[in-house]
VOGU-3710 file (C-alpha; in Angstrom, 3 decimals, decimal comma):
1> xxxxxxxxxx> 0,000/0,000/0,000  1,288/3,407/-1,037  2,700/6,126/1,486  0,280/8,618/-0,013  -3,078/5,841/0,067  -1,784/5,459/3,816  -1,964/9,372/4,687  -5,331/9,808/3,108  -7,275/6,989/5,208  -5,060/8,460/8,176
11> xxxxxxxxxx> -6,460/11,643/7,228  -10,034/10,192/6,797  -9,943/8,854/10,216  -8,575/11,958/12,188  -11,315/14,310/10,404  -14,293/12,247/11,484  -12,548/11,808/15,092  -12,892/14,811/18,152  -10,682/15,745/20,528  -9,761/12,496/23,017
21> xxxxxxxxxx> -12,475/11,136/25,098  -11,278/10,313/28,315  -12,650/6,894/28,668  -9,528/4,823/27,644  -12,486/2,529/25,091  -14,669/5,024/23,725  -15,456/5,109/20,321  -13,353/7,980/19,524  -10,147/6,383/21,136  -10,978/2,985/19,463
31> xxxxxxxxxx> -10,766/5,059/16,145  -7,084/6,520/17,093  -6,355/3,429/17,509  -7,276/2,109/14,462  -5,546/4,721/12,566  -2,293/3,899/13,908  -2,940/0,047/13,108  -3,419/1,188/9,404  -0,255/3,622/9,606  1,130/0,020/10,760
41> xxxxxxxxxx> -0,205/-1,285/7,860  -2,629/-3,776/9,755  -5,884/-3,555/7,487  -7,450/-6,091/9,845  -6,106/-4,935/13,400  -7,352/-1,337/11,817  -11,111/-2,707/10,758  -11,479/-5,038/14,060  -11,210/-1,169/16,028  -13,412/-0,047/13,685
51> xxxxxxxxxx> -15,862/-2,829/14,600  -15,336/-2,366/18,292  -15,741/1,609/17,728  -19,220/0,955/16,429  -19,979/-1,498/18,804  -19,114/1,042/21,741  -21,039/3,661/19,945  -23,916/1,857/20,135  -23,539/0,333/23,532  -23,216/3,853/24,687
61> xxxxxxxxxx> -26,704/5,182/23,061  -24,340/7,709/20,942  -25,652/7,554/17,263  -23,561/10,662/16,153  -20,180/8,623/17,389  -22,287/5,841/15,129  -21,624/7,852/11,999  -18,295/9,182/12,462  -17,334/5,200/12,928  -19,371/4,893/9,578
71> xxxxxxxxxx> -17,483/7,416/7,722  -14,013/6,027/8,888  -15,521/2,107/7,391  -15,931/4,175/4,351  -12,946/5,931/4,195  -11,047/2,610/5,197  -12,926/0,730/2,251  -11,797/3,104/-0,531  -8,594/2,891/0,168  -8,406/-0,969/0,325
81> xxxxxxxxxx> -9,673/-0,550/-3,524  -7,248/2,578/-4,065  -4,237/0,941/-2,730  -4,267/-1,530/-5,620  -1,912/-0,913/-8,709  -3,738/1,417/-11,173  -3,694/-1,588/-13,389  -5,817/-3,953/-11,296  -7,951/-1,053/-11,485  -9,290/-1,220/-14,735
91> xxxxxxxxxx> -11,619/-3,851/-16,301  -13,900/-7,043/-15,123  -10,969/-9,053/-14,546  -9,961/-6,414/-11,438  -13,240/-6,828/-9,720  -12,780/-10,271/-8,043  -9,634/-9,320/-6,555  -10,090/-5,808/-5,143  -14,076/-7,107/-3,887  -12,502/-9,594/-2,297
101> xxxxxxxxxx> -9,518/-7,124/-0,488  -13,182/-4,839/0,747  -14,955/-8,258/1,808  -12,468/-8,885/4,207  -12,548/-5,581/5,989  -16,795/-6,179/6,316  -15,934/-9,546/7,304  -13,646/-8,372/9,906  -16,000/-5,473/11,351  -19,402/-7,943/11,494
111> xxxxxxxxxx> -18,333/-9,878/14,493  -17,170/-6,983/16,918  -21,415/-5,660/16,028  -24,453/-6,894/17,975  -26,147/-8,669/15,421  -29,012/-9,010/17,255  -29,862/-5,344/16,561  -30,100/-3,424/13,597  -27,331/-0,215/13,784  -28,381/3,376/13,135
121> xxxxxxxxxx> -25,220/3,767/10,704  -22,977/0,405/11,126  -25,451/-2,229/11,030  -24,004/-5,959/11,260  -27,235/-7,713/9,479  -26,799/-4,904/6,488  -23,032/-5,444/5,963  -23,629/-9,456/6,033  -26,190/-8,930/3,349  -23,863/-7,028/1,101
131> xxxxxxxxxx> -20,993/-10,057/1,978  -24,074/-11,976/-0,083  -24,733/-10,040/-2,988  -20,582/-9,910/-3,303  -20,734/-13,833/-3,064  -23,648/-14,204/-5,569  -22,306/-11,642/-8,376  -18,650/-13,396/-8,288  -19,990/-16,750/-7,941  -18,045/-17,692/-4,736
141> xxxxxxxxxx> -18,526/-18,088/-0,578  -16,026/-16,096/0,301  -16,891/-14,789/3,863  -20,423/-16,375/3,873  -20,078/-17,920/7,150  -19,457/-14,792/8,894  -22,739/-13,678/7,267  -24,590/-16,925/8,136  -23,687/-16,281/11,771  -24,621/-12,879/12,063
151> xxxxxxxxxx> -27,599/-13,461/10,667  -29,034/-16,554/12,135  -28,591/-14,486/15,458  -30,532/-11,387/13,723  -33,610/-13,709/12,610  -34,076/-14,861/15,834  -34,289/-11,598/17,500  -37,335/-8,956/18,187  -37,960/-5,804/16,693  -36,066/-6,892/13,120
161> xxxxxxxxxx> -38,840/-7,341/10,959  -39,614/-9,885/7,937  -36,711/-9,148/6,240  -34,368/-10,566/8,845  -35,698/-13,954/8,047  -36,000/-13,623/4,334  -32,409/-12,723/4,300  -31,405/-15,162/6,570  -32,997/-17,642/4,481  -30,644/-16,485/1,292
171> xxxxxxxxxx> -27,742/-16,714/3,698  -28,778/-20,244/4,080  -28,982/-21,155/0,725  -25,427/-19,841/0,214  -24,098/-21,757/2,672  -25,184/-25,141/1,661  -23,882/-24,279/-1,801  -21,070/-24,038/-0,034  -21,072/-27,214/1,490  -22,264/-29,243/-1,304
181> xxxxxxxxxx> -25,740/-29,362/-0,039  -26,971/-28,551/-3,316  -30,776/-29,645/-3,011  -31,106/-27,579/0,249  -29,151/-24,809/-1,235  -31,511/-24,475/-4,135  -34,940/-24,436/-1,895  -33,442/-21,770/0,667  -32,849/-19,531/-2,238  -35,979/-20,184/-3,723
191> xxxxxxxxxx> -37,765/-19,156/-0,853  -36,067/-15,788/-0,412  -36,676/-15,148/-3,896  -40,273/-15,543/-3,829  -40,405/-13,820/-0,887  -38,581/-11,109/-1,752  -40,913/-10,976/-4,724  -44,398/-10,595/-2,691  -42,226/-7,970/-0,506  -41,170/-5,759/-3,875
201> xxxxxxxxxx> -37,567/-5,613/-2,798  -35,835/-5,541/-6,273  -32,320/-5,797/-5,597  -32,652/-9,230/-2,573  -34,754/-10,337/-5,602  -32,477/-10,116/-8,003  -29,416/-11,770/-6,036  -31,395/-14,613/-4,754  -32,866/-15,439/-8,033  -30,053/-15,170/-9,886
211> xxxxxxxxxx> -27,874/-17,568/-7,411  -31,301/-19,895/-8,094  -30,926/-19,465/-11,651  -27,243/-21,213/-11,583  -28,037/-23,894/-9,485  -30,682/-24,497/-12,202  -28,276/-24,504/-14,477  -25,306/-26,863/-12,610  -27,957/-29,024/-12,501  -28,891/-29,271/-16,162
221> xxxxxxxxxx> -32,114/-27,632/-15,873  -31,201/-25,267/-18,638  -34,447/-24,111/-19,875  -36,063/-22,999/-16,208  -32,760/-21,413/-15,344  -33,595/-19,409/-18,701  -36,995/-18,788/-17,287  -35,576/-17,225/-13,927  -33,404/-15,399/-15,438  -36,145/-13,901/-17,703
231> xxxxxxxxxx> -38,601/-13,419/-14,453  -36,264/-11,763/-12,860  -35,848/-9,568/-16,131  -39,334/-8,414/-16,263  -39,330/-7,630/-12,825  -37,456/-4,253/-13,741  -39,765/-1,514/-14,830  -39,275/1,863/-16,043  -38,375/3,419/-12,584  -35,488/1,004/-11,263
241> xxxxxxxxxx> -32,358/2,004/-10,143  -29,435/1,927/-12,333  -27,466/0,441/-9,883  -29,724/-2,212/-8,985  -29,734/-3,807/-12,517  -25,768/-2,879/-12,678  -25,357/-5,273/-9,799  -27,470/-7,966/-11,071  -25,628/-7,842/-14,654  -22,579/-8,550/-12,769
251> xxxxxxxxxx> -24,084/-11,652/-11,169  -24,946/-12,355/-14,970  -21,863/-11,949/-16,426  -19,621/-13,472/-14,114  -20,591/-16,334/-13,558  -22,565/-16,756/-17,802  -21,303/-20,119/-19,054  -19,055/-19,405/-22,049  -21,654/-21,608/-24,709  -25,269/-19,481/-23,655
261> xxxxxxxxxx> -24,804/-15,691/-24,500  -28,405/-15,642/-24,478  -28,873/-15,574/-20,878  -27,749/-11,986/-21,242  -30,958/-11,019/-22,965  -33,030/-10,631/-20,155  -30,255/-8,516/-18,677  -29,925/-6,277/-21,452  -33,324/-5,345/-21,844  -33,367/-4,840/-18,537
271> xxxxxxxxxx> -30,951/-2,332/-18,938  -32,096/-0,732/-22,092  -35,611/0,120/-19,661  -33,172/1,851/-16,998  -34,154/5,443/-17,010  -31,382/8,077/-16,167  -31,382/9,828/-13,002  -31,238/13,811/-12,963  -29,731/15,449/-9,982  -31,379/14,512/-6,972
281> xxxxxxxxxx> -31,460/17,126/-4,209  -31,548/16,753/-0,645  -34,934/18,075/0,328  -35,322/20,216/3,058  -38,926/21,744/4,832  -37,526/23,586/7,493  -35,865/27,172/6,551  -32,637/27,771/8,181  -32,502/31,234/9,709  -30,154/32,325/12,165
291> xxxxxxxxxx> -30,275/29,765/14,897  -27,298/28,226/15,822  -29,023/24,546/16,037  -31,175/23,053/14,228  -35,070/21,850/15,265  -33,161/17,894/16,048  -30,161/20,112/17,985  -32,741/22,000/20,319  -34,926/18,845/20,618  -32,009/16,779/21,619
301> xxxxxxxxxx> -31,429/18,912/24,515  -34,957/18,040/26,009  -35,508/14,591/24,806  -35,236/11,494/26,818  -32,750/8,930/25,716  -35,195/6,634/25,022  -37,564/9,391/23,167  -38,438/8,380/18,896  -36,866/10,364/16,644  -39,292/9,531/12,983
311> xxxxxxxxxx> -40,795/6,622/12,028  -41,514/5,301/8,704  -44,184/3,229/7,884  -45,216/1,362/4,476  -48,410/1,598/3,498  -50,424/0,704/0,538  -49,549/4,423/-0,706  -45,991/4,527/0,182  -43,854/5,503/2,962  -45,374/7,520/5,620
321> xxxxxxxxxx> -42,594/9,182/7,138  -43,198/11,296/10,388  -40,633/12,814/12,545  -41,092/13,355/16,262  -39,709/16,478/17,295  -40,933/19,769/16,961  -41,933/21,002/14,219  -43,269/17,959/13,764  -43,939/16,283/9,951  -46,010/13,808/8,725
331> xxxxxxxxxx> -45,920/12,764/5,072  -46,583/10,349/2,060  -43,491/9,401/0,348  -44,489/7,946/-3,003  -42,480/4,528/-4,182  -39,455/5,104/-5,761  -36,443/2,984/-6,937  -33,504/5,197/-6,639  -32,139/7,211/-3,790  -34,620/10,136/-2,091
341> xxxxxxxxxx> -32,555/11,517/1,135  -35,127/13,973/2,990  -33,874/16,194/5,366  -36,228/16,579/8,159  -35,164/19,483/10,629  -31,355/18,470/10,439  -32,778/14,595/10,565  -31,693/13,079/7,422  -33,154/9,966/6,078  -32,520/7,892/3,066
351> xxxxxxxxxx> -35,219/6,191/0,939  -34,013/3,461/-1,835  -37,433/1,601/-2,746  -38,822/-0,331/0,110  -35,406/0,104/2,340  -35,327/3,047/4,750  -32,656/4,546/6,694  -30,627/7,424/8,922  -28,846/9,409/6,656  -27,044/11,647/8,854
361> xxxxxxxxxx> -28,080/13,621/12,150  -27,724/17,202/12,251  -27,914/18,926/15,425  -26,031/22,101/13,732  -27,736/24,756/12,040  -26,780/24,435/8,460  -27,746/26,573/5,004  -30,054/24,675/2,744  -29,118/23,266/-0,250  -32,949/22,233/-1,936
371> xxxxxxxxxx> -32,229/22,577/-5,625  -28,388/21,030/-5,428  -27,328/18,236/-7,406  -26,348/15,431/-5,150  -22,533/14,495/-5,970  -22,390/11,112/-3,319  -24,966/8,989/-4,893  -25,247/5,504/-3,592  -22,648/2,861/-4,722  -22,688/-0,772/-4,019
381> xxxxxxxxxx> -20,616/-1,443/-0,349  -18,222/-3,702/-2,275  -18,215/-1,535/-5,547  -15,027/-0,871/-7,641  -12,618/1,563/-6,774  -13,660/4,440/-9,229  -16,816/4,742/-7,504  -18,127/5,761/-4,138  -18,653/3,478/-1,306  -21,331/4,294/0,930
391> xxxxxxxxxx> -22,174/2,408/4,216  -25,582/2,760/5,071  -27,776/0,529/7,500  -30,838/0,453/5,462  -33,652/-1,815/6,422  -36,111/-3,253/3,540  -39,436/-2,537/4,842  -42,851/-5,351/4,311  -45,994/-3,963/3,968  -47,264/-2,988/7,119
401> xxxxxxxxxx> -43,833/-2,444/9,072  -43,103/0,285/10,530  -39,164/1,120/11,170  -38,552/4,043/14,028  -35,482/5,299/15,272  -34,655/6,477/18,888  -31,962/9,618/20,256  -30,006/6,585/21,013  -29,888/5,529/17,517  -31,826/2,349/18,455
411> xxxx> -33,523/1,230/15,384  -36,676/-1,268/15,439  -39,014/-2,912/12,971  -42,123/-3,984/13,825
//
């Protein structure tokens, strides 16, 4: 890794860190730390702190440590894909190698989280799903298990919602691929897929399918892996994200046996219906002024720790979103592929289809900026190095479920 890749993550870490905090483990300490195992050149030693740093953060009720801890992941996983020779960079041949360099960070931060809950920021059930989609679009297991053990612990649990299970269930499937277990492999995946079918959530969908679709195939079944394949095809409409059918053409192309071009079909039409995404702005109701905090800064003052923050819930309209500090909101978001980030009062929240999630929590007062182009748009966690990686802990959303969010950052769907 090069001198100069090592000073920027350095530098990464030290902007999202304060001053000391005294206690010897707090978050903010766990992060020095872990900048001085990466200036040692310990990528795992550096994202095992990171781990613990989140897992403090959330032990301690502190959801704004939370997302300092989240930026540092982020900064830590570009670099692992910078640090590679500008070569390795370029191409579909470089994306094993350098996916597999950012799987082992995740795989290294999922087992210092509480599974069992679902993170305001660094969320150990939403990193083990990306581990997953990773395995699924390069055809491989790599780091599965530590997936399959965070979330086995996460399905079991209160407060998670459906999804838990039907992810779970995927994870399953995976790892009996892995052990040779093809028959149960193939009717874990299946039910994941279907599930995540009834449920609308595109992108688990896709990846489940898909991984369905092979086994079909290894198995001779040539014509219904054609037919998943084409299902899953048809599933993508005129508003999908770009990114969504991105990742799933990976998982096509990576793994397409060298005599059957035609099981790219599906996947180009699918892209061909993609429609391009203008600027997207972060919207904002509440009017700045000249207050030094924002409405979430002056209601954090008075809240109790254990006092909601929003809720969303999905309806048969949308998302009803209502925050829970004054000035209080209560809206319809309308259903929407791509990423909507709606800044409530300084509480941000991100919207990707049927998965919901914090953005960022401003307690600052801040100018606003409705109207201007967003410039960080969502990448995929284990995305190449050329584009931005993003570490979010959004939760897909059945019908019915509501997800809320407390000051503590403790996040429940019920």
């Amino acid at each position: 890794m090069s001198i100069a890749v090592r000073f920027a993550l350095m530098a990464c870490l030290l902007l999202v860190t304060p001053a000391p905090a005294s206690a010897a483990e707090s978050p903010d300490s766990l992060l020095d730390d872990a900048t001085e195992r990466f200036a040692d050149g310990d990528l795992d030693g550096c994202a095992t702190l990171i781990g613990k740093a989140a897992s403090r953060a959330q032990d301690d009720g502190d959801p704004t440590a939370e997302r300092r801890v989240a930026l540092a992941l982020e900064g830590l996983l570009r670099q692992v894909a910078l640090s590679a020779p500008r070569w390795l960079q370029r191409g579909a041949s470089s994306q094993r190698a350098l996916s597999n360099e950012q799987r082992a960070v995740v795989a290294r931060v999922v087992p210092e989280l509480d599974a069992s809950r679902s993170g305001a920021f660094v969320s150990a059930p939403v990193l083990s799903r990306r581990l997953l989609y990773a395995a699924t679009q390069l055809g491989d297991t790599e780091h599965v298990d530590v997936a399959v053990t965070a979330l086995r612990v996460h399905a079991k649990s209160k407060g998670v919602g459906r999804s838990a299970s039907v992810v779970a269930e995927y994870a399953e499937g995976l790892a009996a691929r892995a052990a040779g277990e093809f028959g149960d492999a193939r009717s874990h995946v299946d039910a994941a897929y279907a599930a995540a079918i009834e449920e609308g959530w595109l992108e688990l969908a896709a990846h489940a399918g898909t991984e369905g679709a092979w086994m079909r195939w290894d198995a001779g079944e040539q014509d219904a892996a054609r037919e998943r394949l084409t299902e899953i095809g048809e599933q993508f409409d005129n508003d999908v994200a770009g990114e969504t059918v991105r990742a799933w053409a990976r998982a096509v192309r990576v793994r397409l046996p060298k005599d059957a071009p035609e099981l790219l079909i599906p996947v180009d039409e699918a892209t061909k219906r993609i429609v391009p995404a203008g600027s997207d702005p972060v919207t904002n109701n509440v009017s700045s002024g000249k207050a030094k905090l924002t409405p979430l800064g002056r209601a954090f003052k008075k809240m109790g720790r254990r006092a909601p923050l929003a809720q969303i819930e999905r309806t048969s309209d949308g998302l009803e979103l209502a925050t829970k500090f004054k000035p209080k909101t209560d809206e319809l978001v309308l259903y929407r592929s791509g990423d909507r980030r709606l800044d409530r009062g300084g509480l941000l929240v991100v919207v990707r289809g049927y998965a919901v999630g914090l953005e960022e929590l401003k307690t600052d007062n801040y100018r606003s900026i409705q109207g201007a182009p967003r410039t960080d748009a969502e990448r995929p966690i284990l995305g190449s190095p050329t584009t931005l990686v993003r570490v979010r802990a959004d939760v897909l959303l059945a019908r019915g479920e509501t997800w809320s969010v407390t000051k503590t950052g403790f996040v429940t769907v019920k």
